[in-house]
Backbone as a ProteinNet text record, in pm:
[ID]
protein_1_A
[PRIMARY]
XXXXXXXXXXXXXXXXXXXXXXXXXXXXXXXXXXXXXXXXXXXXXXXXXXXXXXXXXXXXXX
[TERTIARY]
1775.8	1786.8	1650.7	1520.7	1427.8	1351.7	1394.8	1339.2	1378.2	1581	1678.1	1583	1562.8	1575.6	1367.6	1296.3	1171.2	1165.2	1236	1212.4	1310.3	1433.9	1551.1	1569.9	1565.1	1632.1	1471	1367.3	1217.9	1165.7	1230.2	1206.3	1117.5	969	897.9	980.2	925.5	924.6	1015.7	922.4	973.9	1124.1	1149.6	1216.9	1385.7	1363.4	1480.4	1524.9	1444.1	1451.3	1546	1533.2	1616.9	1726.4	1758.9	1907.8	2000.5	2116.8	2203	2281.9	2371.1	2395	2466.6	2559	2662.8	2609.5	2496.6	2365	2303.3	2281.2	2225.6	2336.2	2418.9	2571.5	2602.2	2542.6	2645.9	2522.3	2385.5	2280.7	2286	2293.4	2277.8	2394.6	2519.6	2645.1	2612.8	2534.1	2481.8	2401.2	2290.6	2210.6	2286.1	2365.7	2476.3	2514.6	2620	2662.7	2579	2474.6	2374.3	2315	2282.7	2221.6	2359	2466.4	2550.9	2594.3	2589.4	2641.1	2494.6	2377.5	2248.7	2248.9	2311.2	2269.4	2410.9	2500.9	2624.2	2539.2	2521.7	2464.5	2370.7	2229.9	2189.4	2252.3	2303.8	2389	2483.8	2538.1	2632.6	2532.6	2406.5	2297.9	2351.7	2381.1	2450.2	2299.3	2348.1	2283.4	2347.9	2325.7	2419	2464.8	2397.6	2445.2	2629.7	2560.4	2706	2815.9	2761.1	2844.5	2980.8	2868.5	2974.8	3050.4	3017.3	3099.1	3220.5	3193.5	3265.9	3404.5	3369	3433.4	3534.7	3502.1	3530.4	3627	3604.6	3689.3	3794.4	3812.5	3932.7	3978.4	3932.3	4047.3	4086.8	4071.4	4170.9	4276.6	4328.1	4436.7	4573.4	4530.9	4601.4	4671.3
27012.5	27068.5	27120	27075.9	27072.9	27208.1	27210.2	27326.3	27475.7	27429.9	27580.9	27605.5	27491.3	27525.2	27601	27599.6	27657.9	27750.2	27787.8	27898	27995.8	27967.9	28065.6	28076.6	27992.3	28036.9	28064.2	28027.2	28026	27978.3	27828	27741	27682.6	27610	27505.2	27388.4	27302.6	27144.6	27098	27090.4	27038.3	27100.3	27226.3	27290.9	27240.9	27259.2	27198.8	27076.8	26985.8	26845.2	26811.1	26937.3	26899.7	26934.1	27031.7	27103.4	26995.3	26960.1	26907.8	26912.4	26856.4	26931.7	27034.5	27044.4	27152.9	27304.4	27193.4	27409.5	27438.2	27351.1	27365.9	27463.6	27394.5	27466	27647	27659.4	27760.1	27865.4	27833.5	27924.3	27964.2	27828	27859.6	27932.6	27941.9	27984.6	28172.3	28207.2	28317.5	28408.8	28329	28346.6	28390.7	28268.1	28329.3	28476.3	28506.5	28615.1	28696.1	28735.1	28822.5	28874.3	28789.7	28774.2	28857.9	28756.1	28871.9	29003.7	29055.7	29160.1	29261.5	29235	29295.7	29272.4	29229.5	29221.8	29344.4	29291.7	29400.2	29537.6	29588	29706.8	29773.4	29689	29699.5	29735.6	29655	29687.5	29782.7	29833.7	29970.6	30086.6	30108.7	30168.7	30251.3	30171.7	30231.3	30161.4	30234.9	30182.6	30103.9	30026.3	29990.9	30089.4	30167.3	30300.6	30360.3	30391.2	30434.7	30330.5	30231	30124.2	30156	30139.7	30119.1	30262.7	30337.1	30496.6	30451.7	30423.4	30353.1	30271.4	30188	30090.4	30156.3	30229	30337.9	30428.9	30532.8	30574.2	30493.2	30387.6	30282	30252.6	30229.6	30189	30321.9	30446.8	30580.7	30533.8	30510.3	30506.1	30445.9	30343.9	30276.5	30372.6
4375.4	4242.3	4195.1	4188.8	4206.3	4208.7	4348	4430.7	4358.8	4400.3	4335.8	4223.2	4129.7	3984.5	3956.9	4059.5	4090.1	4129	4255.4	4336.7	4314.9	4289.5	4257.8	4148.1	4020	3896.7	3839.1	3859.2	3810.3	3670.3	3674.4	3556.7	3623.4	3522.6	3503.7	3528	3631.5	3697	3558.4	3410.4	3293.2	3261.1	3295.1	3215.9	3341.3	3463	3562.6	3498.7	3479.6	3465.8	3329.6	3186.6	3117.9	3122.3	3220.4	3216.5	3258.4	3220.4	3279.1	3405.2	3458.5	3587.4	3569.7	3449.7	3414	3401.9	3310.9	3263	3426	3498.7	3612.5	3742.4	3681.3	3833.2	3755.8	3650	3579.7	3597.1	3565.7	3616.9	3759.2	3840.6	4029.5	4042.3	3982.3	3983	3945.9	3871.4	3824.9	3915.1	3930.4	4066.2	4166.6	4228.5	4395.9	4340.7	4211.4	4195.6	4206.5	4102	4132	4260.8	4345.1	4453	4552.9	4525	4623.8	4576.7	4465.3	4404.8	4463.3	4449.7	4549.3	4625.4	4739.4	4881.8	4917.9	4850.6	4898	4816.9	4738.5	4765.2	4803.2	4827.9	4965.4	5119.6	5134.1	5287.9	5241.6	5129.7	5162.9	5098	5028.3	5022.3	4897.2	4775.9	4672	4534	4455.4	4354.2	4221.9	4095.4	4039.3	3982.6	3942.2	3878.7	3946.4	4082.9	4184.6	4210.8	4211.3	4198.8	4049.4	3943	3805	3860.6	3905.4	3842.4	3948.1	4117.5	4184.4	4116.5	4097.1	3943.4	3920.4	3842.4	3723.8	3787.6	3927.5	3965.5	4039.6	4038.3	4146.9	4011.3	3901.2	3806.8	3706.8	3755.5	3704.9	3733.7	3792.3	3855.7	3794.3	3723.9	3627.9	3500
[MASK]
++++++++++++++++++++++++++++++++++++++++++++++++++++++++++++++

């Protein structure tokens, strides 16, 4: 917890220590998303920009 809450979410030693585990799962929970929502457009070489319009054209359709 420690570590995540240093190196990945980039809280102060003090600042990990008061989160609860709930505030703690719902940030690291944030992080994973983020993290995979940039790595997938990385590997398909899109930007968020092309992404939203992407989005945007799959739900015309409706």
């Amino acid at each position: 917890m420690k570590y995540i809450g240093r190196a990945k979410l980039n809280l102060s030693e003090k600042e990990v220590w008061r989160l609860t585990i709930r505030e703690f799962l719902n940030l690291y929970q944030a992080y994973k998303d983020q993290f995979d929502t940039e790595l997938m457009l990385r590997l398909n070489r899109m930007t968020f920009r092309q992404a939203e319009a992407e989005s945007m054209r799959q739900q015309e359709w409706f």
